[in-house]
N, C-alpha and C positions, 0 to 999 in steps of 0.2 A: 712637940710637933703640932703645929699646924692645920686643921683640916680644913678648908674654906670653899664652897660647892654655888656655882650657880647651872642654870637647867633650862630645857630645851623650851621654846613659845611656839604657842600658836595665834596666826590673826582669826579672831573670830568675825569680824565687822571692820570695813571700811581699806583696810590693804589694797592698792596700792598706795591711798590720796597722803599717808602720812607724811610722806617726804614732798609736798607737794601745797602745806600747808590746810589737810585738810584733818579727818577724824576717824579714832581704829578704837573698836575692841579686842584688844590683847589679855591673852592667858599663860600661868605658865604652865608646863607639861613635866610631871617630877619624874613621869617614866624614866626618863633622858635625863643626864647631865652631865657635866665637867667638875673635874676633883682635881683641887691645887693641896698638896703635901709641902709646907713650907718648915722647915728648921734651919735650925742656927748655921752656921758654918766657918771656916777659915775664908772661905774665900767665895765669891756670888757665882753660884753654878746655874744653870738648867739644864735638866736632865732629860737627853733627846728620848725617846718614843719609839714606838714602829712608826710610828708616821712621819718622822724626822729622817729615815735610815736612807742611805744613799746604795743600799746594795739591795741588789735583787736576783730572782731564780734565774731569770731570762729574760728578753725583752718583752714577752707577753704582761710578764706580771707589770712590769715598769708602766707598759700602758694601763692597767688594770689600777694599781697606786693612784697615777695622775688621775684617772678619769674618777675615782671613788673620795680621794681627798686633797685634790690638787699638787700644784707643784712645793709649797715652801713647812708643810706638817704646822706644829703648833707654838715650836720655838720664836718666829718672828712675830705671831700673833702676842706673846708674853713678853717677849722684851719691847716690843711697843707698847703695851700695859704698863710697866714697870717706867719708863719714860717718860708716859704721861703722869702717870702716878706723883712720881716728881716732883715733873712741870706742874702740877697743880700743887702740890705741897710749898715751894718757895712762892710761890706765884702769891700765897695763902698767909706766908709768914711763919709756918709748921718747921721745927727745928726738928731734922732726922740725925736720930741716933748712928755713930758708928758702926754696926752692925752689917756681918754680911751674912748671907743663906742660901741655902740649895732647894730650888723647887722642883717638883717631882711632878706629871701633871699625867690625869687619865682624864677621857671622853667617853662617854658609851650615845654622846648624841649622831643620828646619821649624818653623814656631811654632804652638803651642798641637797639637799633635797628641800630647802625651805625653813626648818627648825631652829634655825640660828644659833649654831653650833659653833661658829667664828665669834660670838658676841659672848656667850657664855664662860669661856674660856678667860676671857678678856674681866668680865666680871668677876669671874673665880680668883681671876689674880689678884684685881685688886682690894677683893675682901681679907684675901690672905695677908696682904701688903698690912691694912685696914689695921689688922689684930697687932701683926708682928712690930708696927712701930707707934701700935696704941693711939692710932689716928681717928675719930668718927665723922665719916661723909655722907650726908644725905643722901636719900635715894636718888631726887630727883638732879642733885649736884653729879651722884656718881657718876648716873647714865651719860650726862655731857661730858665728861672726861673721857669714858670707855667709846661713844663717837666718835672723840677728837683721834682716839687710839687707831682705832680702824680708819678713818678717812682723812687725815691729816700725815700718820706715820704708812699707816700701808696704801694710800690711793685707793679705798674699797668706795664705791657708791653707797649710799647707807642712809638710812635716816633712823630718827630717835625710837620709834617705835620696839624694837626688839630690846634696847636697853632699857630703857624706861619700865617693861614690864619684868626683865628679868633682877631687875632693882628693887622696883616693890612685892615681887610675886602677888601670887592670888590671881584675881582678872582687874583690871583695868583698863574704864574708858578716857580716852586723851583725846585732846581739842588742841591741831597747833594751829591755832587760828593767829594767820601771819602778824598783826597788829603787835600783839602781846608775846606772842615768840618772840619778837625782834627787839622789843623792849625789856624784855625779860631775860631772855636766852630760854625761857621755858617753857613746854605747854601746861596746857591745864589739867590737871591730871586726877580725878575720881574713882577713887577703889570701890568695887562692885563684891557685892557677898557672893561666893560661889557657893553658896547652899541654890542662889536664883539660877543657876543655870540648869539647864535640861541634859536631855542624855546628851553625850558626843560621843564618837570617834573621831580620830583619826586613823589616816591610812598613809603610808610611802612604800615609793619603790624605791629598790635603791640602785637600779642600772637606770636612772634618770640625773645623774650626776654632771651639776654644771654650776656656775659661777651666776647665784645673784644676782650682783651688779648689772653684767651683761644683757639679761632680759629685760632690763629697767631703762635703761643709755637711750636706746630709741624713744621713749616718753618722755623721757628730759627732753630732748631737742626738741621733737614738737609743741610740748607743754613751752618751752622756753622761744620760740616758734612766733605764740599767740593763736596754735591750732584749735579752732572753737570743737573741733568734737573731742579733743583728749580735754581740753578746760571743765567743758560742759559736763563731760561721762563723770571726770574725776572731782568733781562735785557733788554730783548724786551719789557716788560712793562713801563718801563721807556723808552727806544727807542721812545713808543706811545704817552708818554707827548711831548717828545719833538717834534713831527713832528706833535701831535695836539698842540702846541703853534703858528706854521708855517701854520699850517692850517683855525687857527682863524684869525692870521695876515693876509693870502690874504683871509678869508672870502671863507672857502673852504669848506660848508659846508657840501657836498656830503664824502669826506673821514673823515672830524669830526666824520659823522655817523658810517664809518665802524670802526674806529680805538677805540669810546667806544664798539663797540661791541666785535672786538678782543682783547681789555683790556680783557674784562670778560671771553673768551673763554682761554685766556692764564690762569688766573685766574682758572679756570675749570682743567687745566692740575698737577696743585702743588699743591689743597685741594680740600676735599672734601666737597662737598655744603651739603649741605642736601633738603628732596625733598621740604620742604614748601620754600626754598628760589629760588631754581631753577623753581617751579612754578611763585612764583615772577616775576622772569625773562623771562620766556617762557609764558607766558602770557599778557605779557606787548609785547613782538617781534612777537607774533601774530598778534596785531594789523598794525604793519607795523611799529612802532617804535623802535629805538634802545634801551637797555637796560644793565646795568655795577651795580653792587655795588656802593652805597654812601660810603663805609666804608670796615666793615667786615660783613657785612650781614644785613639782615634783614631791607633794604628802597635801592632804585634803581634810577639810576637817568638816562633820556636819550630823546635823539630828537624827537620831532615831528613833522611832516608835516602840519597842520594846525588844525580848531579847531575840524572839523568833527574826526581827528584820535583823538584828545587830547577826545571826549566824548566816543568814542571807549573804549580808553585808562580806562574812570572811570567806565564804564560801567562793560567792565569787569575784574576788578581788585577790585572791587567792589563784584564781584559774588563770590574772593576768602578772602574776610575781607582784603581788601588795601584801601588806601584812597591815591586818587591822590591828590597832587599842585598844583598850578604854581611858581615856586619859587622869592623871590624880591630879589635883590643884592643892593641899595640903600636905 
């Protein structure tokens, strides 16, 4: 048997500019993850889930399913894993064994709240794939495989950023600075000690359930446009990864603070939030803590001062249905 696990991320710096050619500090979050069960078999099964099941109590729940994890559960997210997997294995010259197997797959990450929960799953696969046909793929090779999964096989919007870090785990700062992308297929990618990091939480709701992609679609056009204020903003965003990379190197934690928080006020200038997620947000900086997007909405991640803010922090975010962390990286 097979155990093969990847896990939930959070952006700490630079979110949204990565699909944009620009610079993110990403982490992973072990709270969360995805668990593929891979064994031998007669015949190649995957084993649907509650999240796969097409019956329900009543139409309440049915709407209740959709809106918490979409319409297709996690079955088309793994056989598009497995596909690609593949497509890169001939592609490579990799001779695959005869072999068939049944995958088994659990989540305990939230869905659609930002954590990248669609990406995880996708990595878990093909770690599992990885062992079962004694194949080794670099991190940085995997992650563009498990993109091409999601935005090639399912039509998902997406950029590198959630694979890339759930590839290397730990924290990682990445540069896709267009030139060397495009010549490469890769960015630049620097593993960061997470002894440097400071306190964090995270927070999500999870009646904030939505698709991604969808909040992003309006910044492609205008970015694609020549819109000088999404150009300009999503520039400076990236600008704040890279000057929180320089800020974790000297252990600087006082501008750490301000620069997630102007991530999210730049963030505020090029979309529109909506109120339950800006409550999120202003409700968490009420208590004296910073607060940013983990993603594209809906879970937040940001510094705290000690434990008495960190109880603040549950107290009341808590009053609005959030559930604080403390998040692990090891």
């Amino acid at each position: 048997m097979i155990d093969a696990r990847a896990y939930a991320r959070a952006g700490l710096l630079g979110n949204p500019s990565d699909g944009y050619y620009g610079k993110t500090i990403s982490l992973i979050v072990k709270n969360f993850g995805a668990q593929i069960l891979l064994f031998e078999s007669p015949e190649l099964v995957i084993e649907p889930q509650d999240a796969d099941s097409n019956t329900f109590q009543n139409i309440y729940q049915l709407r209740k399913t959709v809106s918490q994890i979409g319409y297709n559960g996690g079955i088309p997210i793994i056989k598009a894993a497995i596909k690609k997997f593949l497509d890169f294995c001939e592609q490579s010259g990799y001779r695959i064994a005869n072999r068939n197997f049944t995958i088994r797959y659990h989540t305990s990450i939230p869905r659609q709240v930002g954590l990248a929960g669609s990406s995880a799953i996708v990595i878990a696969t093909m770690r599992a794939l990885m062992k079962f046909y004694e194949i080794d793929i670099e991190p940085h090779v995997l992650a563009n495989i498990a993109l091409k999964a999601e935005t090639e096989e399912m039509g998902i919007t997406a950029g590198l950023q959630d694979r890339v870090i759930q590839s290397f785990e730990g924290c990682v700062f990445m540069d896709f600075e267009k030139e060397n992308l495009m010549a490469s297929g890769f960015g630049k990618y620097v593993e960061i000690n997470t002894s440097l990091l400071p306190k964090l939480y995270i927070a999500y709701k999870t009646d904030l359930s939505k698709v991604s992609g969808r909040v992003l679609n309006d910044i492609k056009t205008r970015y694609d446009k020549g819109d000088q204020l999404v150009i300009e903003t999503l520039a400076r965003i990236a600008e704040i990864a890279k000057e929180g990379k320089e800020a974790l190197e000297k252990m600087e934690y006082n501008k750490l603070f301000n620069l997630i928080n102007e991530n999210f006020d730049n963030r505020c200038k090029i979309m529109n939030i909506s109120s339950s997620n800006m409550e999120l947000v202003q409700t968490a900086r009420n208590t004296g803590a910073s607060a940013k997007f983990t993603g594209s909405g809906g879970s937040i991640i940001g510094m705290y001062e000690d434990d008495e803010m960190l109880n603040k922090l549950q107290i009341s975010l808590r009053k609005i249905n959030a559930r604080v962390i403390k998040p692990y990286f090891n």
